[in-house]
C-alpha positions as protocol buffer text, in pm:
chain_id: "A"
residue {
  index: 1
  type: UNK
  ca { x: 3664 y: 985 z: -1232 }
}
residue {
  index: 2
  type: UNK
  ca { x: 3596 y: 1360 z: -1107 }
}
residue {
  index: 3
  type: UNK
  ca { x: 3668 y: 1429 z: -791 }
}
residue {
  index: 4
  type: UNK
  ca { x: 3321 y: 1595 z: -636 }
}
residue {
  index: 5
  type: UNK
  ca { x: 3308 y: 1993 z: -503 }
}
residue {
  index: 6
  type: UNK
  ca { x: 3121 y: 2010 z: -151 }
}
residue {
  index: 7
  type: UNK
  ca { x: 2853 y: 2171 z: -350 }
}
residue {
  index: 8
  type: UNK
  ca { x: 2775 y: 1898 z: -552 }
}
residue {
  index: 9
  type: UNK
  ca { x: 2804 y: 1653 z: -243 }
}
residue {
  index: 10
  type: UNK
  ca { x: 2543 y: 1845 z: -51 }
}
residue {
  index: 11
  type: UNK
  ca { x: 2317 y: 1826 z: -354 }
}
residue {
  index: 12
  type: UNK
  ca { x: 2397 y: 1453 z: -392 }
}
residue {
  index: 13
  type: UNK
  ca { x: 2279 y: 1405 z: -29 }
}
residue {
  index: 14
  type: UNK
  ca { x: 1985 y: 1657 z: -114 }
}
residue {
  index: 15
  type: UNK
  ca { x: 1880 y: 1447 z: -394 }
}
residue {
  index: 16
  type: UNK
  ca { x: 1907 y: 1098 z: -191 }
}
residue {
  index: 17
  type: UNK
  ca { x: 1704 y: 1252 z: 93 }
}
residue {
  index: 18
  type: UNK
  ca { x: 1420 y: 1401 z: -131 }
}
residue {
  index: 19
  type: UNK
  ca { x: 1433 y: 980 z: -245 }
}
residue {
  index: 20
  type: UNK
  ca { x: 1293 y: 869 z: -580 }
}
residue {
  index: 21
  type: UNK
  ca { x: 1684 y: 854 z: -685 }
}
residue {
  index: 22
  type: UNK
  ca { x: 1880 y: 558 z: -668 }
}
residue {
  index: 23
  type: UNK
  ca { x: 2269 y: 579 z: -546 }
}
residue {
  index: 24
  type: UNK
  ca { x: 2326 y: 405 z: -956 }
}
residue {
  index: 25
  type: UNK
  ca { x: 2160 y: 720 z: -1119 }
}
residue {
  index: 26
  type: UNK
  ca { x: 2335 y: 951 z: -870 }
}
residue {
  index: 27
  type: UNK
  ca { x: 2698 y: 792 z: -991 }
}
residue {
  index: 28
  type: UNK
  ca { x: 2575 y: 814 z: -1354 }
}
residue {
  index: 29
  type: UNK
  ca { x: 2450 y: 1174 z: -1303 }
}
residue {
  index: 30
  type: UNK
  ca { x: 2789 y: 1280 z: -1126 }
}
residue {
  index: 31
  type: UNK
  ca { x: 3027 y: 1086 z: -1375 }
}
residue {
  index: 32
  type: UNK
  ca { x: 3138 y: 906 z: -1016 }
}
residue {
  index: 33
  type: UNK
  ca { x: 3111 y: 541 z: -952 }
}
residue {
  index: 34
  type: UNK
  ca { x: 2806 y: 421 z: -701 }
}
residue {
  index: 35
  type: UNK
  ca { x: 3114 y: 339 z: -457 }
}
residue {
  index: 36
  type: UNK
  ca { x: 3178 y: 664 z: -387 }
}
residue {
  index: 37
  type: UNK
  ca { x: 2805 y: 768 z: -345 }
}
residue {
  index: 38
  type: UNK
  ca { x: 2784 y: 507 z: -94 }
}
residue {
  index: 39
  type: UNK
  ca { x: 3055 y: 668 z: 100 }
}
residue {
  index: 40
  type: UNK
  ca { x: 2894 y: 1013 z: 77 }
}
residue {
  index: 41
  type: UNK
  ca { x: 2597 y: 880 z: 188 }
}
residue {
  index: 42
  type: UNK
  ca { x: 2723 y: 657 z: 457 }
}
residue {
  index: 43
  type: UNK
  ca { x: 2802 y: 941 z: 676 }
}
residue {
  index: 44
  type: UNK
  ca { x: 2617 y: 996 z: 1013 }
}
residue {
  index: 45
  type: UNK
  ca { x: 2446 y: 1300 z: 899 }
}
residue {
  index: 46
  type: UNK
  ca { x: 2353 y: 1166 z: 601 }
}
residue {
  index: 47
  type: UNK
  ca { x: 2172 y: 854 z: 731 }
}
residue {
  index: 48
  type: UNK
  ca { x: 2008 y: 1046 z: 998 }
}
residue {
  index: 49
  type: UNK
  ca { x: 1866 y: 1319 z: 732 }
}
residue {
  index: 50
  type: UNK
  ca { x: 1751 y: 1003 z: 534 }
}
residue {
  index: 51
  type: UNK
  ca { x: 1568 y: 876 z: 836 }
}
residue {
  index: 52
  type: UNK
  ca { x: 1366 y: 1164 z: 936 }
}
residue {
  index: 53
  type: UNK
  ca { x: 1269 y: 1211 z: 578 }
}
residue {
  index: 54
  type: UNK
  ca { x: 1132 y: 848 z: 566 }
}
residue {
  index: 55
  type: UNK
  ca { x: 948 y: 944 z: 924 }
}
residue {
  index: 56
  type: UNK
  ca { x: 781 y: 1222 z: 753 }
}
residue {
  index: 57
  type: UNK
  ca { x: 709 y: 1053 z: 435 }
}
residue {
  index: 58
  type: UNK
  ca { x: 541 y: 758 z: 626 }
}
residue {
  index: 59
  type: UNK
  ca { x: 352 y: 1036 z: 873 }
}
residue {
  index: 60
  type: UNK
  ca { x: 235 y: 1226 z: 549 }
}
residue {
  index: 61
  type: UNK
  ca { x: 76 y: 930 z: 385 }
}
residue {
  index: 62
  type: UNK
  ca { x: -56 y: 775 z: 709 }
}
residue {
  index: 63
  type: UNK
  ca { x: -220 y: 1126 z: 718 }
}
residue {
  index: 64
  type: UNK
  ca { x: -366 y: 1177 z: 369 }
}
residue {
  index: 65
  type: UNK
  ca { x: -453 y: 764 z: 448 }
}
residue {
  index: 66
  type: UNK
  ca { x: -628 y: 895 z: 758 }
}
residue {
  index: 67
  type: UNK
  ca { x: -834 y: 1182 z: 548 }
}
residue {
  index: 68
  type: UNK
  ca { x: -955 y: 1003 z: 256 }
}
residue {
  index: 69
  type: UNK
  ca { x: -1052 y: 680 z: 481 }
}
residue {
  index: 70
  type: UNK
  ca { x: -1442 y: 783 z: 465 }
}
residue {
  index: 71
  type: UNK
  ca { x: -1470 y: 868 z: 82 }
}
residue {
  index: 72
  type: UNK
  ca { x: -1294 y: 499 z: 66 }
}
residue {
  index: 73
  type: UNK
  ca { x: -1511 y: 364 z: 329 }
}
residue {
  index: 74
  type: UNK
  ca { x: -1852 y: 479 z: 136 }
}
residue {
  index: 75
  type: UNK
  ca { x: -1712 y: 351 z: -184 }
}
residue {
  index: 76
  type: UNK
  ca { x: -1677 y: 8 z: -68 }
}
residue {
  index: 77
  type: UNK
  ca { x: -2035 y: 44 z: 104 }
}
residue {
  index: 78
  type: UNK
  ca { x: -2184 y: 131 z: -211 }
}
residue {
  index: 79
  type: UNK
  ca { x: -2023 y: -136 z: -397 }
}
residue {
  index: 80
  type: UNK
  ca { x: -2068 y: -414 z: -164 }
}
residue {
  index: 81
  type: UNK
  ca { x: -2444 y: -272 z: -196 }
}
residue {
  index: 82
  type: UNK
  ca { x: -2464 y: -305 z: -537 }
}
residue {
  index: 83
  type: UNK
  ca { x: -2272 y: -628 z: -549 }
}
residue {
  index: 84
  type: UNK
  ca { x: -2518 y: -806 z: -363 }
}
residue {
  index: 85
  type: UNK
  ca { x: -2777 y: -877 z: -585 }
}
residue {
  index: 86
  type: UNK
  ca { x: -2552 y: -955 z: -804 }
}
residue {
  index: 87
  type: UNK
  ca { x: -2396 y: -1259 z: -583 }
}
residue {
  index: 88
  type: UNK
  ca { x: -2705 y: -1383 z: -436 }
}
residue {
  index: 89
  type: UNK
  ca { x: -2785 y: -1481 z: -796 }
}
residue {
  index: 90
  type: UNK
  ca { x: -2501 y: -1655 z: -884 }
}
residue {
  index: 91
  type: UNK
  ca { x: -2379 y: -2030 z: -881 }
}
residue {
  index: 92
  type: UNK
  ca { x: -2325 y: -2163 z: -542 }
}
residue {
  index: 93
  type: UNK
  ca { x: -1939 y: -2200 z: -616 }
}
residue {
  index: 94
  type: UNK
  ca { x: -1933 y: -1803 z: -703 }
}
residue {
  index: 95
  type: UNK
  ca { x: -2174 y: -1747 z: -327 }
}
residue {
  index: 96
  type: UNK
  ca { x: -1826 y: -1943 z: -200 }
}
residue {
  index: 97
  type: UNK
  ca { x: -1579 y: -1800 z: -344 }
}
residue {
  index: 98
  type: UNK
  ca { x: -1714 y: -1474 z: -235 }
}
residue {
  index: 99
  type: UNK
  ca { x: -1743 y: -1593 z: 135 }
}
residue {
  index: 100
  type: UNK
  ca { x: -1366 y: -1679 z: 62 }
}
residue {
  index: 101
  type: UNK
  ca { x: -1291 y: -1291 z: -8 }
}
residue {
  index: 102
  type: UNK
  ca { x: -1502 y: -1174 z: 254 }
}
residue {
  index: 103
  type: UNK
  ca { x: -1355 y: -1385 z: 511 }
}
residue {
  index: 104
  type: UNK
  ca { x: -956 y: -1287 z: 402 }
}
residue {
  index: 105
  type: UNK
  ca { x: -1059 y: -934 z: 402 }
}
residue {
  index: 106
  type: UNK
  ca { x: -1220 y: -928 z: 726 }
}
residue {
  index: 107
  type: UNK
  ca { x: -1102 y: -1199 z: 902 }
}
residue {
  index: 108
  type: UNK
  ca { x: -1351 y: -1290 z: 1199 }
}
residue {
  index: 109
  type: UNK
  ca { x: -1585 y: -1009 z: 1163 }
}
residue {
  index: 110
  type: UNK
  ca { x: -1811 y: -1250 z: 947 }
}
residue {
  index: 111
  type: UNK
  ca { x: -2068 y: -1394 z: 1094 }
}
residue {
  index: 112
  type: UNK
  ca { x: -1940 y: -1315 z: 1486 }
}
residue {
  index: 113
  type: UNK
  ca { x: -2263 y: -1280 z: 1653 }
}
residue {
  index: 114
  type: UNK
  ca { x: -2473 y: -1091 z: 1431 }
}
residue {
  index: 115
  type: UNK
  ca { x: -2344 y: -789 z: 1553 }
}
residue {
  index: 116
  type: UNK
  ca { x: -2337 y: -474 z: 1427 }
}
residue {
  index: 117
  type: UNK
  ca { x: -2024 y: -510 z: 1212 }
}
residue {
  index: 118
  type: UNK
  ca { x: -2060 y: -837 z: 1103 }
}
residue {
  index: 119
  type: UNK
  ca { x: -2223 y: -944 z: 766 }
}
residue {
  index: 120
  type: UNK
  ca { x: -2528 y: -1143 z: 716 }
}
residue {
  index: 121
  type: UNK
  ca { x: -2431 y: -1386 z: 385 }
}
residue {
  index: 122
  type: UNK
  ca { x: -2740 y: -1541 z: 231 }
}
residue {
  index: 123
  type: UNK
  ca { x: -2643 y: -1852 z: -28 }
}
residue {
  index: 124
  type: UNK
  ca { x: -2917 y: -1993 z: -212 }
}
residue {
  index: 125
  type: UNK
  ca { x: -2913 y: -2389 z: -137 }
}
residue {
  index: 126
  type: UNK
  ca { x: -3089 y: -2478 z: -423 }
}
residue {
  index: 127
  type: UNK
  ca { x: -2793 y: -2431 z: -657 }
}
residue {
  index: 128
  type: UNK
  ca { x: -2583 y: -2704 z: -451 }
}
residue {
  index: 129
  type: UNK
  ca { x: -2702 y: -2953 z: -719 }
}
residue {
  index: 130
  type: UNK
  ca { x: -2600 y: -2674 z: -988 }
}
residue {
  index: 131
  type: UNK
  ca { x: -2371 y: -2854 z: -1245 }
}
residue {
  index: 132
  type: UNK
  ca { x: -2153 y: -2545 z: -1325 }
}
């Protein structure tokens, strides 16, 4: 095996930190074996570098999360809007099934009170004797 330059340990961390690499791929790229990786990487420096990183990664895609949670929010309005129709035609089972998913998804918002968040579920009775 080669023994490693500092330069190519500082890019080794480098490329850990940046992630998408795996310490296997970093051995392979470096001819070294994924022992020695783990050593380079096990150093206090190292892990703390790693950790910030994996701060800002999560703080960047809470972010974008954070910035794109209207466009998502009017998306699911419009299909839930055009779903409707759609569900208070169809077989009681299918009516249940989508109470089911409703219900998961937002937990005890359904049918608390009538309030303004909660969702008004109409099921047509007269399919209970539907033999689908």
């Amino acid at each position: 095996m080669a023994k490693l330059t500092d330069r190519q340990r500082k890019r080794i961390i480098a490329e850990y930190v940046d992630g998408g690499i795996s310490q296997r791929a970093l051995a392979k790229r470096y001819h070294v074996s994924q022992k020695t990786i783990s050593k380079i990487l096990r150093d206090e420096k190292v892990l703390q570098k790693v950790s910030l990183k994996k701060k800002e990664n999560v703080e960047d895609m809470l972010a974008f999360l954070d910035l794109r949670k209207q466009s998502a929010m009017s998306l699911i309005d419009r299909l839930l809007a055009a779903a409707e129709t759609k569900v208070e035609n169809a077989p009681l089972r299918d009516q249940m099934g989508a109470i089911k998913i409703l219900s998961e998804v937002f937990g005890k918002e359904i049918g608390a009170g009538g309030g303004a968040d909660s969702v008004k579920i109409n099921i047509n009775v007269e399919e209970c004797n539907d033999d689908d």
